[in-house]
N, C-alpha and C positions, 0 to 999 in steps of 0.2 A: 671129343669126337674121334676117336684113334680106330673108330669103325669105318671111319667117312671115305669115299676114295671120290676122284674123277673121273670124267671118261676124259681121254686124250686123243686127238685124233690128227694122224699126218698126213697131209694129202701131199703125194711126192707124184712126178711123173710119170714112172713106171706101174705106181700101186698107193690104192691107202691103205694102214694101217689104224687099227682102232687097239686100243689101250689100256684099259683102267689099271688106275696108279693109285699107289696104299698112301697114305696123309704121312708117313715118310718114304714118300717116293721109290717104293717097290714097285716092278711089273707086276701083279696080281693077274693077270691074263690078257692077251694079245689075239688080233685079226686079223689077214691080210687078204683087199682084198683087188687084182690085177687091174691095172687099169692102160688102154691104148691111146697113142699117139697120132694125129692127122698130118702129115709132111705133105706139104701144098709148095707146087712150081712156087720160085723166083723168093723161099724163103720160110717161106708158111710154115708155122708148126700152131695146131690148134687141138683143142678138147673141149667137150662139149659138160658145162655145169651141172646140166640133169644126169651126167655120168657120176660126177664126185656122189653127190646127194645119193644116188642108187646103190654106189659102193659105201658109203656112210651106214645107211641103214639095213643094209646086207652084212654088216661087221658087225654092227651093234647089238642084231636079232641074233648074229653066232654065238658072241658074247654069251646072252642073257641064257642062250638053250643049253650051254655048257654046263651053267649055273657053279663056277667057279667065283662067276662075280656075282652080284648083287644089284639089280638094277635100283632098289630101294635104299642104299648106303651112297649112291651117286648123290654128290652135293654141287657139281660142280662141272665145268666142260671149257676144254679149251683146244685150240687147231694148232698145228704146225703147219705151214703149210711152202710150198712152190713158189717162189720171188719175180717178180716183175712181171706180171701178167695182167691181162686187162677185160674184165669182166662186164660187155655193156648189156643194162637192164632199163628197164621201163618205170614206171613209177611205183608198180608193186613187189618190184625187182626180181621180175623174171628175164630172166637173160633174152637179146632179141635177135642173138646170133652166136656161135659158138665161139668160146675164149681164147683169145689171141695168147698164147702163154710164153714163158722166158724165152724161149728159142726163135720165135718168130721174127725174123731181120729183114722184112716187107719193109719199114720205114726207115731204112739206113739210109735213104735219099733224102726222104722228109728232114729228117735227125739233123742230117748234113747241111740243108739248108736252113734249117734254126738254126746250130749252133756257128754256123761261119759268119764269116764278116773282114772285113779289113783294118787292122793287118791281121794276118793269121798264123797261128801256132799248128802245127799239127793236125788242120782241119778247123780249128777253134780260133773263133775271132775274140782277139786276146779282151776285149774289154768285155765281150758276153760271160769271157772262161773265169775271168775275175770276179764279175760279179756272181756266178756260180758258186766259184770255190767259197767267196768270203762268207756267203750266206747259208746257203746249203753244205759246202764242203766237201765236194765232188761237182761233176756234171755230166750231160746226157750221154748216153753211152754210142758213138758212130756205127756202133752197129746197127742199131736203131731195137734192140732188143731189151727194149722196157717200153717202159706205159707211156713217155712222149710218143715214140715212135710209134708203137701201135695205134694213139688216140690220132697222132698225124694222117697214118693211112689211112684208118677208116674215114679222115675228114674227106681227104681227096681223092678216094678210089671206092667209097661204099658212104657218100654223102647222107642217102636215106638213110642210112642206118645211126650214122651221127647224130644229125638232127632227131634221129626219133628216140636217141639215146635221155634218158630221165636224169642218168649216174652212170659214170664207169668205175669199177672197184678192180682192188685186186684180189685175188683166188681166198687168199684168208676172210679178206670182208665181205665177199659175197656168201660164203658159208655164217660167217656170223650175223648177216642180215637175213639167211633162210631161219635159223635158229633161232633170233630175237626179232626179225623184223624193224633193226634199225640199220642205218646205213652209214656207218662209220669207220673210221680206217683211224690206225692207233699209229705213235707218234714215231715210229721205228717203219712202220708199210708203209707208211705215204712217202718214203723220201724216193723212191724211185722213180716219181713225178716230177721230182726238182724245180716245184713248186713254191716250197717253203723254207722261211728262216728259221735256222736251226741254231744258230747263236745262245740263243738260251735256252739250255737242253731242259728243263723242265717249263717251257712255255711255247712249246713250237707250234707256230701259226702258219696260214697262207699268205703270201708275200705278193700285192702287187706287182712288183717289178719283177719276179720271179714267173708269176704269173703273164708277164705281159712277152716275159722270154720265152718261155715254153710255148704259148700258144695257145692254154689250159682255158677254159672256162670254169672259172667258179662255179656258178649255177648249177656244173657238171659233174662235181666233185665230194664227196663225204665231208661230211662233219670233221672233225681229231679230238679224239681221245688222248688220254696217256694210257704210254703201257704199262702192261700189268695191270690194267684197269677193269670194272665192270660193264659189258657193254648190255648187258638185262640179264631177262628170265627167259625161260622156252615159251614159245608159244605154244599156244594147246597143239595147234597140228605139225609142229616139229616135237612136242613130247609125248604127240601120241605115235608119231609117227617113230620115235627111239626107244620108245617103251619105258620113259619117265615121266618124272613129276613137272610139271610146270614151275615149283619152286625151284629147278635147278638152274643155278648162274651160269651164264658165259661169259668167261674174262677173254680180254683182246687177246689172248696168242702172242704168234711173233713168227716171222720169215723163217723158212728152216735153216738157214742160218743163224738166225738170230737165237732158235730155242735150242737148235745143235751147241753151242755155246754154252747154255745154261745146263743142260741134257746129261753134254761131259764133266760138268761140276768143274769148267771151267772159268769160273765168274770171277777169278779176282784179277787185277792189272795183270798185264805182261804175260798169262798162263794160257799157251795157246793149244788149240783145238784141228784137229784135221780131218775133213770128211772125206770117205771114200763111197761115195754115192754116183747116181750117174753122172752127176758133174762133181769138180771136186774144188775144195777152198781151204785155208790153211790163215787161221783167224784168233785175236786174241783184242780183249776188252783193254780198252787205254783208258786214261784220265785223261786225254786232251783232247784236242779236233783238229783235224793235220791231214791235208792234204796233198796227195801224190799223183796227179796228172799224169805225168809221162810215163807212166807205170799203170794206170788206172785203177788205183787204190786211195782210201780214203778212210779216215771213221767219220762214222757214222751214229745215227741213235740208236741205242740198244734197245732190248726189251727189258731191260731191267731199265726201272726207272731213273733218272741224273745221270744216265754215262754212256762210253760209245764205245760201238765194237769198231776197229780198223778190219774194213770189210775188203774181199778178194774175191775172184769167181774165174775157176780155170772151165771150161764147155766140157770136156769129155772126161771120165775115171770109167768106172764102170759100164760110163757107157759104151765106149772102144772094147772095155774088154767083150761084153754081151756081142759086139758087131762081129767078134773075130770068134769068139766061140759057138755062136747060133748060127750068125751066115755064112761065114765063111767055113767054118770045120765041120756044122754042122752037129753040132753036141753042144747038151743041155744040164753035164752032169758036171757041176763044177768042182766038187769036191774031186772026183776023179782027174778033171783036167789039172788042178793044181798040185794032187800027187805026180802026176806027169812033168809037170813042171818044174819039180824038185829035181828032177833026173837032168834037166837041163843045167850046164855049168853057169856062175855067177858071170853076169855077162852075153852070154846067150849067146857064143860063139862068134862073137861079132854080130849078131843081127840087131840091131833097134827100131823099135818102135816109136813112133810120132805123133801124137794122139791129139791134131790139130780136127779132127774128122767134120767139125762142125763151126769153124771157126776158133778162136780163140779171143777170152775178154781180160786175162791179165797173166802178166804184165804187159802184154801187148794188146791194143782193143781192136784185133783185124776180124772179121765177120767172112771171108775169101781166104783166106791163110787153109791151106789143107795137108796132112799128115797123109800117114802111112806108115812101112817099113821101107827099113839102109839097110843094105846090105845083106840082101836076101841073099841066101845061093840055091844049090838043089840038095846040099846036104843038111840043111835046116830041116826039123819038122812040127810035129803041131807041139812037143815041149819047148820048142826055142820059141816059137809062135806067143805060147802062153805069156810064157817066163819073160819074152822081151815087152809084152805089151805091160805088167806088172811095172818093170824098171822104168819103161819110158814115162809111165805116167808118173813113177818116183822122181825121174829128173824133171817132168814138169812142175812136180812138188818144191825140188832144191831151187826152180828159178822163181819162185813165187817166194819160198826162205829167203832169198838173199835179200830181194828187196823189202820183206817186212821185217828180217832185221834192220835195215837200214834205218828203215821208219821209227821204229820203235827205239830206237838207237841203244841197244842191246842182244844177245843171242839168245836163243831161245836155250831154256836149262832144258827142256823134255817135250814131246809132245802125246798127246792123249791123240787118240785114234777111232774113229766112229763110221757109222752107217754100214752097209751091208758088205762090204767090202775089208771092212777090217776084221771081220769074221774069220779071213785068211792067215793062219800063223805067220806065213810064207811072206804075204805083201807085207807084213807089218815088219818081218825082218827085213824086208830087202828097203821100206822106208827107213829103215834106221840107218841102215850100213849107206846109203845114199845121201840121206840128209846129216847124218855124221851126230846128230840126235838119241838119246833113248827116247823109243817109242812104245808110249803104254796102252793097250787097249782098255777100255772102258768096257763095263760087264754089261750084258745085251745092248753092243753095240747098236746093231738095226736097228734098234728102242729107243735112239737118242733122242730125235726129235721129238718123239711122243713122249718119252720122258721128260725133258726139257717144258714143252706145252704144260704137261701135267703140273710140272714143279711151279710153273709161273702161276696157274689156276688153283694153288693150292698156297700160292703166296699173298694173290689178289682176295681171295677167303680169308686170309688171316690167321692160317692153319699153320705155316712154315714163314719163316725170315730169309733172307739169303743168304745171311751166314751161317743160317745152315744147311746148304747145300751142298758144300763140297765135301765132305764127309760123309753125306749120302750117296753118294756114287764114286760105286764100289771098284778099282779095278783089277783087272780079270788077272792081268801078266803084261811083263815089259819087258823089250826085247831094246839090248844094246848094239851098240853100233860095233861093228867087227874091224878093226883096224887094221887086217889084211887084207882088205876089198880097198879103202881109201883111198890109194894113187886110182886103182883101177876106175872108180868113178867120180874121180876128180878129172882122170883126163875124157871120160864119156861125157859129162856135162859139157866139158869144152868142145864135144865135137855135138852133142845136142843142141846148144846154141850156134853153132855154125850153119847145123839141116838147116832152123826156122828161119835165118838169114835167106839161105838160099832159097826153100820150101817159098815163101812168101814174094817172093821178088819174080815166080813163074806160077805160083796159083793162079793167079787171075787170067791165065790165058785159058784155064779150065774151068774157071765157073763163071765165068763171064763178065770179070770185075774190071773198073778201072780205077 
């Protein structure tokens, strides 16, 4: 079958992407297509599912017109998709309100009232946090941005809509229940429920007691799959509506994290991965399960089957940078701003950037915590602007390294470099010279997740192995770390972690927190 390809499809925040990937994991042709955000008082970030599906099959129709691909050599279909979101549907699972998605920190009250109790840790009442960690291996995030929190809100502030709830999925199993018409969530998407024992990673269930912490209703909840797994076939009006066959499978996907992983041909222990997408994470597959509370990191299950990725999630990368080069500079031509950029000295003249804009979930889980620019003057301009918001999000990178070395209890030898942002020569060197790392970028970047999807759905076909994946992604160039810069941002990180001390301790007078 070395005709056969998949479709691959990433639904990210900003945009999806559609795919098709050669049976060894070539981009054979790409779609992109824009997608908007709803920012709603006291927290709110939402999108409506009838958006993803219309960008879906507006990708797929470019696709087939191009006719670079084949829609008759498609055997196969798998998502990447956007993490902890909360999709509620009715029994034929049409959605019956628009998706609460990762951003949404409405239920940081709820969250907070589950997860406390006496005595307490950090907001966490130590015997809920316990039984969290031991079984799950993390727990609910106090921001309240995952699916407890959101399923909390809706309980208490949109009751009808609760009760008239069938299922609440997250963004990947809502797309795979429009596709198959089943309703299932695979064994790496449901942990953001912290629902289920995870203990034995190739048999995770839902956990009464886990259940009875969260607040969750069974009855309310998907099936589990394993990943990597089959979750069907298309139905006629999802393969008429893609312009395939019905005999084509959909394998469960995985988090875009989780396929950004695989994507980079990062799949073996200790080999980690770092996204420069709107939000940014800096992640590598372990052999064990080990959690890190006071840092809010953990592994987790992967999308490859028996193993965990040690998962992280910083709020903003690219999305700071879009806030500062669209709103505030108003310019949309990045390649231009980033030559600009270059013009700016290493350091940015003292100005930094603080790319809390939206909260921050690790290594600190504050949802109030807000950034900006130190040390503005009136001699800065829009290259120091650029160039500092690049570095800042690099030392946001170094504090997220230090404690996943720790975890891992070793340094990282390299990191592979992905999504839209590592497009940039520039950021890719200025990660290296920051995290004191060579940093390699992986070849169509942007393409990771849809790569990654693709390779899972073409593993779950039986078409690829995992061991052969790394070898299949290819990469581009790799940029080492420059040992002239090294005092220079050893001592900026020390004053980085200083801002977020400070930043945090007077945020909440500005957004209303306590």
């Amino acid at each position: 079958m070395s005709d056969a390809t998949v479709l691959a499809l990433d639904l990210g925040t900003s945009g999806l992407k559609a795919a098709v990937i050669s049976s060894r994991a070539a981009v054979v042709d790409s779609e992109v297509v824009p997608l908007g955000v709803s920012m709603l008082p006291g927290g709110g970030a939402e999108q409506n599912p009838a958006d993803w599906w219309a960008a879906i099959v507006k990708a797929t129709s470019a696709l087939w017109a191009r006719g670079v691909a084949k829609p008759q050599q498609v055997v196969g279909i798998a998502l990447s998709s956007q993490w902890g979101g909360t999709v509620a549907v009715d029994k034929a699972g049409t959605p019956i309100r628009p998706a609460l998605i990762w951003m949404d920190s409405r239920g940081k009250d709820e969250n907070r009232r589950i997860a406390g109790g006496f005595p307490a840790v950090d907001g966490y009442g130590i015997v809920k946090a316990l039984s969290w960690i031991r079984k799950t291996g993390g727990v609910p995030s106090l921001s309240g941005k995952d699916p407890v929190g959101h399923i909390a809100w809706l309980k208490k502030y949109e009751r009808a809509t609760y009760d008239a709830a069938h299922c609440f999925l997250e963004p990947k199993d809502w797309v795979n229940q429009k596709l198959t018409g089943r309703m299932a969530a695979s064994f790496d998407s449901i942990v953001l429920h912290w629902a289920t024992d995870n203990r034995d990673i190739n048999a995770i269930r839902y956990d009464d007691a886990m259940l009875k912490l969260t607040e969750l209703e069974r009855s309310k909840l998907p099936e589990l799959i394993p990943s990597a797994s089959i979750v069907g076939e298309l139905t006629p009006e999802s393969a008429a509506a893609l312009g395939l066959s019905t005999k084509v499978k959909v394998a469960a996907g995985g988090a875009d994290m989780h396929t950004a992983a695989i994507g980079a041909g990062t799949v073996d222990d200790f080999d980690a991965h770092l996204c420069l997408g709107t939000s940014s994470w800096l992640l590598a597959h372990v052999p064990f399960k080990k959690s890190d509370l006071d840092h809010n990191m953990a592994s987790l299950p992967a999308a490859i089957p028996g193993r965990y990725l040690f998962c992280n999630e910083q709020e903003s990368a690219a999305g700071g940078l879009k806030l500062v080069a669209e709103n505030l500079l108003k310019r949309s031509n990045y390649p231009e701003l980033f030559s600009e950029a270059e013009q700016a000295p290493v350091g940015s003249d003292g100005l930094m950037y603080l790319p809390w804009i939206h909260g921050e979930r690790s290594p600190i889980d504050d949802p109030m915590v807000r950034g900006g620019f130190a040390g503005l003057s009136l001699e800065h301009n829009a290259s120091h602007l650029i160039r500092a918001v690049l570095e800042g999000v690099a030392l946001n990178t170094r504090w997220l390294q230090k404690h996943l070395e720790e975890n891992l209890g070793r340094p990282l030898k390299a990191v592979t470099v992905v999504g839209g942002g590592a497009r940039s020569g520039l950021w890719c060197q200025i990660q290296a010279d920051v995290l004191g790392r060579p940093v390699r970028q992986a070849e169509d970047p942007q393409m990771t997740n849809a790569r990654g999807a693709g390779i899972s759905a073409l593993v779950a076909l039986g078409l690829l192995t995992w061991s052969d994946v790394n070898p299949l992604v290819p990469i581009a160039k790799t940029w080492e770390p420059r040992a002239q810069y090294k005092s220079l941002f050893d001592e900026r990180f020390e004053q980085f972690l200083a801002e977020f001390k400070h930043r945090r301790s007077i945020s909440r007078r500005f957004t209303g927190g306590h």
